[in-house]
C-alpha angles and dihedrals in degrees: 000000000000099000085054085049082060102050090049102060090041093062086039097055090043085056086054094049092039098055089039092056083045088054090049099048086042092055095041092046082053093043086049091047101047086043116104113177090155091057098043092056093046091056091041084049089045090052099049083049093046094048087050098047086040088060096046099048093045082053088072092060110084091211091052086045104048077044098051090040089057099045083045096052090043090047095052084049100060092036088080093064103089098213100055079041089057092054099041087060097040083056093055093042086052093047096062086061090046095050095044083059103051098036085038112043106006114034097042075077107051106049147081144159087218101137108252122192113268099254093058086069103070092032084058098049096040092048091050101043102046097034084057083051096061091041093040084048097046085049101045092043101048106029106025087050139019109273096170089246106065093016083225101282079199105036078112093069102034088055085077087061087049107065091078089083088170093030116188118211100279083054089089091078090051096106142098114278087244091063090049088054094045093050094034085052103051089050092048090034089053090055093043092056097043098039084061089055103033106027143267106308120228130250095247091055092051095051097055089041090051095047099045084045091052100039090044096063101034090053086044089070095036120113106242130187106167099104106173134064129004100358097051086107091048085046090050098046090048093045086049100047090055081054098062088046094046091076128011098229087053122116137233108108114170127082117209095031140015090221100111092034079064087039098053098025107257108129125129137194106176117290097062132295128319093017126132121265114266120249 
């Protein structure tokens, strides 16, 4: 009896390994399946092509290239302090991490080239874009400054992006390493969410996402001087967003639009939130 005891815990305990290697190889065969790294260079090698095409087209606008002559000129000069040319380096060195990890690990997810009917294009991009700006304003509000709730837990590493007062465009890079992973992970991390509830996303989508994400706020921190039609909203983002660096208690929290800064308050022209506009 015992030895048939035995036998009979062995087999039983082959039937539990063997159902837990056929899980294993079940799961892996779905990860592999779901995993598109083809697709996610392609789209890593679409966006460096589009940034490119974007600043050379923009070139031909005189407003774009008196724009793009002046950041330029102000970078290079600020280059020469060691210091801002330190940072600047230690940021790109960081990015490359960055960038092995989304289009890695993340992204491969999250994409197709499946056809999708016209209107899902610009649901797609508008739902990206503005639900990483509440998330990127909430974050930016209540943990980069003190906002009197959080007492700003990382007022301590946005400071660094805060010593350009008067930031030209590159200045957007100006920041701890810390603060590029945090912004870089609640895009990717937004894509990665809604792309669990409404879908993959296609290429194409990504793309545009990724290059609207990347020129607004670059042009957010440019220094901008065409102020009629059609750039006075590019002139007022840009304006705004100088506000929110001239002084560390300012406003102005989104990024891609100014929409929840309007919504919460938080608006500031100036001379501190909630005010008028000056004229």
């Amino acid at each position: 009896m015992v030895v048939r005891s035995g036998n009979v815990n062995g087999s039983g305990s082959r039937l539990e390994d063997s159902r837990a290697n056929r899980m294993s190889t079940t799961f892996l065969a779905t990860l592999q399946e779901q995993y598109h790294w083809k697709l996610s260079l392609i789209t890593l090698v679409a966006i460096f092509a589009a940034s490119a095409l974007g600043t050379r087209l923009l070139a031909l606008i005189p407003a774009f290239k008196e724009a793009q002559q002046l950041n330029g000129d102000t970078f290079r000069a600020k280059m020469e302090k060691p210091n801002y040319a330190a940072n600047q380096s230690w940021n790109r060195k960081w990015s490359l991490s960055f960038l092995l990890v989304i289009f890695g690990a993340i992204l491969p997810f999250c994409l197709t080239i499946e056809a999708q009917p016209w209107w899902r294009f610009p649901r797609d991009i508008f739902v990206i874009l503005m639900v990483y700006d509440f998330v990127y304003y909430l974050t930016h509000r209540f943990t980069f400054h003190d906002s009197g709730f959080f007492g700003g837990p990382l007022k301590w590493m946005h400071a660094i992006h805060h010593r350009q007062h008067n930031p030209c465009r590159w200045d957007s890079s100006y920041i701890h390493p810390l603060e590029v992973a945090i912004g870089l992970g609640l895009y990717v991390a937004t894509i990665f969410v809604l792309s669990r509830f409404m879908g993959n996303f296609h290429l194409a989508t990504i793309v545009i996402t990724w290059f609207a994400f990347t020129e607004i706020n670059l042009h957010n921190h440019d220094l901008w001087k065409a102020d009629h039609f059609p750039f006075k909203y590019l002139n007022y983002a840009s304006v705004m967003h100088h506000h929110h660096h001239a002084k560390f208690t300012g406003g102005n929290y989104a990024t891609i639009t100014l929409l929840y800064d309007w919504m919460f308050g938080t608006l500031d022209h100036g001379d501190g939130w909630g005010k008028p506009a000056k004229t």
